[in-house]
C-alpha positions in Angstrom: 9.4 -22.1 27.4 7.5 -20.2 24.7 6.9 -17.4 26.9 10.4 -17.4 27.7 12.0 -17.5 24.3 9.3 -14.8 23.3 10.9 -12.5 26.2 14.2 -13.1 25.0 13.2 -12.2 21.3 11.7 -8.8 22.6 14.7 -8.1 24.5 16.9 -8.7 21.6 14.9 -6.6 19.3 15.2 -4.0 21.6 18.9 -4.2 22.0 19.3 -4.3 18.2 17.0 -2.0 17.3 19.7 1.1 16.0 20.1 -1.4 13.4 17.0 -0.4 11.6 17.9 3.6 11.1 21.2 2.2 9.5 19.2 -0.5 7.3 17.5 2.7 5.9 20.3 4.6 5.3 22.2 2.1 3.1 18.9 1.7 1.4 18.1 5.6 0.6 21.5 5.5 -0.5 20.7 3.3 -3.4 18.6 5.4 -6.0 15.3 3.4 -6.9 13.1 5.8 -8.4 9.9 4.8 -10.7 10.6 6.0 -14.0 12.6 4.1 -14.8 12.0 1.6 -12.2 15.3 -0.1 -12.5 16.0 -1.6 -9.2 18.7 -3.7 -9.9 21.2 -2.0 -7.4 19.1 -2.1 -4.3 17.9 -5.4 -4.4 21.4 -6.2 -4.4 22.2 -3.9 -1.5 19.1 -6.0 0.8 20.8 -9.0 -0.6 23.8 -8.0 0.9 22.4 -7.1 4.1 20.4 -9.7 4.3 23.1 -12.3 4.2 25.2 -10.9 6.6 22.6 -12.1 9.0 23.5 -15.6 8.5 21.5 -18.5 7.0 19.0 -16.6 4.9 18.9 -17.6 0.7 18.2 -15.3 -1.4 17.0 -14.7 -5.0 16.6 -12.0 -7.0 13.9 -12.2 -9.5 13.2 -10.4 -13.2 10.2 -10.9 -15.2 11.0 -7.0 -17.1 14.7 -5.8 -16.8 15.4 -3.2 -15.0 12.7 -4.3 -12.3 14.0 -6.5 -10.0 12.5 -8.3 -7.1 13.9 -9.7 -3.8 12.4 -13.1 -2.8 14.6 -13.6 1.0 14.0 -17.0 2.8 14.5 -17.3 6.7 14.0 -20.4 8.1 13.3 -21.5 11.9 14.0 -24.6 13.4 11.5 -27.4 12.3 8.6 -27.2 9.8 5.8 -24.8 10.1 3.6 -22.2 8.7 5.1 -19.5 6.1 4.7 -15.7 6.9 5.0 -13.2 4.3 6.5 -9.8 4.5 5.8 -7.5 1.4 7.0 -4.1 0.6 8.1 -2.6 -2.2 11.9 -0.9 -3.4 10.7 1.5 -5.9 10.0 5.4 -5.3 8.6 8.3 -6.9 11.2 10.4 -8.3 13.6 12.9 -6.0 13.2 16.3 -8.4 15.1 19.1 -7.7 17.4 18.3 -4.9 18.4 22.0 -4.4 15.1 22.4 -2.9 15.7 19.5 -0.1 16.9 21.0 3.9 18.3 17.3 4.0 19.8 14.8 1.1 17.2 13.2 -0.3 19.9 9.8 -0.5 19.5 9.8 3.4 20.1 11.5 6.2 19.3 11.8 9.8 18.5 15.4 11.7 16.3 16.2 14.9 15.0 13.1 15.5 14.2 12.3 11.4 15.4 10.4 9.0 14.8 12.5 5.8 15.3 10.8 1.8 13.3 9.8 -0.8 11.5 7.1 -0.6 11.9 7.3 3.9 8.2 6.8 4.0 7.1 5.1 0.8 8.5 2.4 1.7 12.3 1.9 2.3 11.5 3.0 5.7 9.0 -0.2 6.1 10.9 -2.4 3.8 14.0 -1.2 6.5 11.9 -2.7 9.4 11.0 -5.5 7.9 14.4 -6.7 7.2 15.7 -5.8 10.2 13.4 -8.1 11.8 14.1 -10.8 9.6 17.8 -10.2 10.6 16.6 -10.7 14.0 14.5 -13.7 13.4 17.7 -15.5 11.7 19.8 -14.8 14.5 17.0 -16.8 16.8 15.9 -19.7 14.3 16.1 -22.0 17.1 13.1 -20.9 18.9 10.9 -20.8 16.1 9.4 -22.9 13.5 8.3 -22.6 9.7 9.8 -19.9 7.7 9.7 -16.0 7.0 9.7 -15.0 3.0 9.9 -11.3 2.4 8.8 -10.4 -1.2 9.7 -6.9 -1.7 9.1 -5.7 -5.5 10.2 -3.0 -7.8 7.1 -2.4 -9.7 4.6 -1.1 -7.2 4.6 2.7 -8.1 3.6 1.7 -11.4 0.5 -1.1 -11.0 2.7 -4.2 -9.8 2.2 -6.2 -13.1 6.2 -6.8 -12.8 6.3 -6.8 -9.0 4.3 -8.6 -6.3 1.4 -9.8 -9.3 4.1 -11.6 -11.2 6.0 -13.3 -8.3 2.7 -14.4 -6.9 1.7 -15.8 -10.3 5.3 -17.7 -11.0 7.4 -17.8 -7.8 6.9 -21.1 -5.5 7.6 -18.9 -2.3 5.8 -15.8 -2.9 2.5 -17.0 -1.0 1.8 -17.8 2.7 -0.5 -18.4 5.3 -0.2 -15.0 6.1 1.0 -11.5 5.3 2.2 -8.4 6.7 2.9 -5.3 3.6 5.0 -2.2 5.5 3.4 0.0 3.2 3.1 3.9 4.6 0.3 4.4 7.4 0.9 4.0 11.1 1.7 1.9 13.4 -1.0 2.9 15.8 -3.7 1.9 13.1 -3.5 -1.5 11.0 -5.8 -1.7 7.9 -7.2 -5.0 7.2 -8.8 -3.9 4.0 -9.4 -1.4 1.1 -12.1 -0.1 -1.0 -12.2 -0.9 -4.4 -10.9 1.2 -7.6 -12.2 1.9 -10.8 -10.0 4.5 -13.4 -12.1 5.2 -16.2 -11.7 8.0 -19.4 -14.8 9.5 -20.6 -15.2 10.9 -24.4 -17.7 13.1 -25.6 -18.0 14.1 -29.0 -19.7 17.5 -30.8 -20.2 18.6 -34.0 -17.7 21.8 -34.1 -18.3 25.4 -35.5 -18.2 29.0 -34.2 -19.2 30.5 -30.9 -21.6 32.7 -32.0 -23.7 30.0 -34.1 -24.6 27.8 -31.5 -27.7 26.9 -33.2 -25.7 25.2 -35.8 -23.0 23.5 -33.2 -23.4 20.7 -30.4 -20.6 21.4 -28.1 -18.9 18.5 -27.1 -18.1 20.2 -23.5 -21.6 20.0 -22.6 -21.7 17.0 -23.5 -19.2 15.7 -21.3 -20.3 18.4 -18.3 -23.8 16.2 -18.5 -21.8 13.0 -18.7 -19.4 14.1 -15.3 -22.9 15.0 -13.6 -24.2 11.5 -13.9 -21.4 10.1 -12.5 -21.1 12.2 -9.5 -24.4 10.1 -8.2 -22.4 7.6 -7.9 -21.7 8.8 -4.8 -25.1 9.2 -3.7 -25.4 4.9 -3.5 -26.9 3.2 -0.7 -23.9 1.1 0.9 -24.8 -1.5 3.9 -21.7 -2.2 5.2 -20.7 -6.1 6.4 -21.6 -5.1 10.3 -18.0 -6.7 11.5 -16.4 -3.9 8.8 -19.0 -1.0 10.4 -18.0 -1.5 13.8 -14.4 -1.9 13.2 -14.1 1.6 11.1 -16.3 3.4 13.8 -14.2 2.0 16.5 -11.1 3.1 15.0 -12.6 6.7 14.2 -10.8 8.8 16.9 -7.6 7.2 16.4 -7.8 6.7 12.1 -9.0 10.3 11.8 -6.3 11.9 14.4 -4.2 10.4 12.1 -5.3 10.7 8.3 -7.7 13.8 8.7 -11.2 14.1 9.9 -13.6 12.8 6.8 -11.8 9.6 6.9 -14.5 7.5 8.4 -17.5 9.1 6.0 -14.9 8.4 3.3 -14.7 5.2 4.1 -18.4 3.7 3.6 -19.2 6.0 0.8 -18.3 6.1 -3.1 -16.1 9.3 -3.4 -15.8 10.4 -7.1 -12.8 12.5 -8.2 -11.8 13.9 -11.6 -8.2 13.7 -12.3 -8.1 15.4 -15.9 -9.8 17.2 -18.2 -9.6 18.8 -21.4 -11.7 19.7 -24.4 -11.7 22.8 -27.5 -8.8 24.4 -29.3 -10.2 28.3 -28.4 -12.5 30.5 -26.5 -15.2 31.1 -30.2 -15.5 27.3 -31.4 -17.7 25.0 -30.0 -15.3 21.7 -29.0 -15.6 18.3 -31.2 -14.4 16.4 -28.0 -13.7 16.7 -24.9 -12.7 13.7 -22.4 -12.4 13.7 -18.6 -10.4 11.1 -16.5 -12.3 9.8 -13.0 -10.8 8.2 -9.9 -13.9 6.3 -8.6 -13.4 4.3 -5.1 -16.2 2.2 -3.4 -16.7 0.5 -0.4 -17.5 -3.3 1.0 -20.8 -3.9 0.7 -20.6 -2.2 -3.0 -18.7 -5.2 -5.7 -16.6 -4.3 -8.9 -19.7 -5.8 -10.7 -22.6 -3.9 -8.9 -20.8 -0.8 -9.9 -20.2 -1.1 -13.4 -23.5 -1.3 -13.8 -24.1 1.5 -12.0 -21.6 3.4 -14.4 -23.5 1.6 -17.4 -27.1 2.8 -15.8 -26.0 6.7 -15.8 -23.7 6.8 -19.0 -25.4 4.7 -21.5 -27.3 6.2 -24.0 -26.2 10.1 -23.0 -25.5 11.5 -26.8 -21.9 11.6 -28.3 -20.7 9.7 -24.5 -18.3 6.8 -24.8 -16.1 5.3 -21.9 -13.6 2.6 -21.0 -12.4 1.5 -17.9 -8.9 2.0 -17.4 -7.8 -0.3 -14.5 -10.3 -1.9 -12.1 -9.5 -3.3 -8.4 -12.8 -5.2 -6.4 -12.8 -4.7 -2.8 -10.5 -6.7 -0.8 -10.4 -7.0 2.7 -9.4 -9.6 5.9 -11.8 -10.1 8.4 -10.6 -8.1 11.3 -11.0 -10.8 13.3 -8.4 -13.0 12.0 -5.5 -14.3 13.5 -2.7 -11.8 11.8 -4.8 -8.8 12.2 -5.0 -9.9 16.3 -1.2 -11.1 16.4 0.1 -7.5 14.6 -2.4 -5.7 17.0 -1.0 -7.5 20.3 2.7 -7.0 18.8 1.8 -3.1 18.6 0.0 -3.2 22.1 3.7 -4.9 23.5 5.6 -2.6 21.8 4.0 0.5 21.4 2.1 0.2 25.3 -1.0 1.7 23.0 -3.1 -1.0 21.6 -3.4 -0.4 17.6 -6.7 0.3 15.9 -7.7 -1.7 13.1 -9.7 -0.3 9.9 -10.1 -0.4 6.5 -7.6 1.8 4.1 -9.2 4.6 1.8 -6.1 3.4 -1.4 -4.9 -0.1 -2.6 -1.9 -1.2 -2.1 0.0 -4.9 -2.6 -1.8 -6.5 0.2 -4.9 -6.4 -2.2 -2.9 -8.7 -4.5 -2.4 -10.9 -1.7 -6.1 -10.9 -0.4 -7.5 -12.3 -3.9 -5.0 -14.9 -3.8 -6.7 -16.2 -0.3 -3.8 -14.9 2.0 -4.8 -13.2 5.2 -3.4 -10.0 4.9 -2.7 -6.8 6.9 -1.5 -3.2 6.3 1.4 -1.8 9.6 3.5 0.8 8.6 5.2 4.0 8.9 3.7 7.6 9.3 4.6 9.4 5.6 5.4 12.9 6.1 5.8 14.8 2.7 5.8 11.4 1.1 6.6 12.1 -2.6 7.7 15.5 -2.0 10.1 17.7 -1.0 11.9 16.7 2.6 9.8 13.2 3.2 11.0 11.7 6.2 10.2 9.5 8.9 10.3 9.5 12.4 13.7 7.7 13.8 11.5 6.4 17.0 8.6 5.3 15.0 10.9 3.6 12.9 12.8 1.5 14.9 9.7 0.6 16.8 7.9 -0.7 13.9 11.0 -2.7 13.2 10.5 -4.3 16.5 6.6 -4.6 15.9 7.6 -7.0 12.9 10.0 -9.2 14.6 7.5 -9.7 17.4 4.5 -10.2 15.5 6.2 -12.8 12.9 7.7 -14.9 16.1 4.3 -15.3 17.7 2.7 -16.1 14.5 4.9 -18.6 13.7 4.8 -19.9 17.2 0.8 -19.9 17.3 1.0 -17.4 20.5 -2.5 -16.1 19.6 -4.3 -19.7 19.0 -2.8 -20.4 22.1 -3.9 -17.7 23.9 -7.5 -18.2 22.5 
């Protein structure tokens, strides 16, 4: 019977799945942008289409007007396991629409669904509750529930957003999660490296150009100071060997996909320096001078081991100080696990190409889930021009991801995969 009702399920999917191009529509429809992060309007429009689906509650959530959350419950048959979808409602901001070929509130041409916010994430979050749709309509093949926790506060940190539900809402948490945020369907992440932001400060003593000898110009100062950080990314890393393999053996198909450099990227410290500024004119020697760094490190490397290693190369250097602006350890799923392997045999039924599975070079939501103890994995659309002008998404990608969801949250609520073990 399993195998039967699972048929069924694809078949409907399939049948349905136009409904996913329209989900987005309504939802690019809905301005959402981050400033100023007031989502008040779209989580009402998901509301709305989420209850036309049937028996699904839902609840919207504010812990910092104008954010608001959507916290939607689907419930199967009997008592189970809880499976967590996770995206997020807010988007960068449109700009100047004159310089759109398509209206960035939605529209579809060629084959593409073009709009702010298509790829990061409406298009995911469109999937996702399509599928829930989907699962509602055939609660009486399935047990446990589906909660989708999809936030308006992820452009800007989360604090509001997935952090705060997890924190204070009963539902927000599972035995599992799937986050739709932008990648590719062919390749899942199960993990990502860990962040540091950090502002360095250098100071001088200031005077004219020409009297060096009676000036300590706090641009060297800081050019020394960016130096010894750039070792950083000369660290030894050993890898977890499980992690290794997995990134190697995703190579061809990670790197087709997010550029070649990916998989050296990926076991290595990259350092990159976002701003930097120093001195009023060309003939004085600068009194300061400060430089902001995007540092990102990989398993095998902790949060702790590498604030030391910051601590090692900038201690000491004259007229240096530094804090650390926002700090994320390395978080990751074994690739092994039972949701990475359900969401990869979902993509294999759907797609008829097995997905790779690998880490993921940014952070994302799914981090906040991993530190909470949640198995967690990264499916979702392919961004093209994501926060620019024209970002779109594929309408056949799209609607097959939709059906990836629906597919992967019945057999993981059924247990296909520890029955198939």
């Amino acid at each position: 019977m399993p195998d039967d009702a699972r048929s069924a399920f694809k078949t409907l999917l399939h049948e349905r799945r136009g409904e996913t191009t329209d989900i987005l529509l309504r939802l690019l429809a809905t301005p959402s942008e981050n400033p100023p992060a007031d989502t008040g309007a779209i989580a009402h429009e998901v509301r709305e289409i989420l209850r036309a689906a049937g028996d699904v509650d839902v609840e919207l959530v504010t812990a910092k007007p104008p954010i608001t959350n959507v916290v939607a419950r689907v419930r199967g048959e009997n008592p189970g396991r809880r499976l967590m979808f996770n995206g997020h409602l807010d988007t960068f901001e449109v700009g100047d629409t004159s310089t759109w070929s398509a209206s960035p509130f939605g529209e579809v041409k060629d084959g593409r669904v073009y709009g702010r916010g298509a790829a990061d994430m409406k298009g995911g979050v469109a999937a996702q509750v399509f599928a829930a749709r989907c699962l509602a309509a055939f609660g009486e093949h399935w047990p446990g529930e589906l909660v989708l926790t999809l936030t308006g506060d992820e452009q800007s940190g989360g604090e509001y957003g997935t952090a705060y539900l997890l924190e204070h809402h009963p539902h927000a948490a599972g035995d599992a999660m799937i986050c739709a945020d932008a990648g590719s369907p062919h390749v899942l992440r199960f993990g990502e490296k860990g962040t540091i932001w950090m502002t360095v400060e250098a100071d001088g003593i200031a005077g004219h150009g020409a009297h060096t000898h009676l000036t300590v110009n706090a641009i060297d100062r800081l050019i020394e100071a960016i130096a010894a950080i750039r070792t950083l990314e000369t660290m030894e890393v050993t890898l977890p060997p499980a992690i290794a393999e997995a990134i190697d053996d995703a190579a061809p198909r990670s790197e087709a996909l997010s550029g070649t450099g990916e998989t050296d990227v990926l076991k290595s410290v990259t350092v990159n320096l976002g701003t930097i500024g120093g001195g009023v004119r060309c003939n004085l020697a600068a009194d300061h001078a400060a430089v902001t760094v995007d540092i990102r490190f990989p398993p095998g490397l902790s949060l702790a081991a590498m604030n030391d290693a910051i601590a090692t190369r900038l201690d000491g250097l004259p007229g240096i100080t530094y804090r650390i602006d926002y700090d994320l350890d390395v978080n990751m799923t074994d690739p092994g696990d039972e949701i990475v392997k359900t969401v990869t045999d979902a993509g294999d039924a759907i797609l008829g190409l097995r997905p790779a599975a690998t880490m993921r070079v940014g952070s994302s939501d799914a981090a906040l889930y991993r530190f909470k103890g949640v198995p967690s994995v990264i499916c979702g659309l392919t961004p093209h021009n994501m926060g620019g002008v024209d970002e779109y998404v594929d309408v056949d990608e799209l609607e097959a991801l939709g059906q990836i969801y629906g597919l992967a949250a019945f057999d993981f609520l059924t247990g296909r995969a520890r029955r198939h073990q």
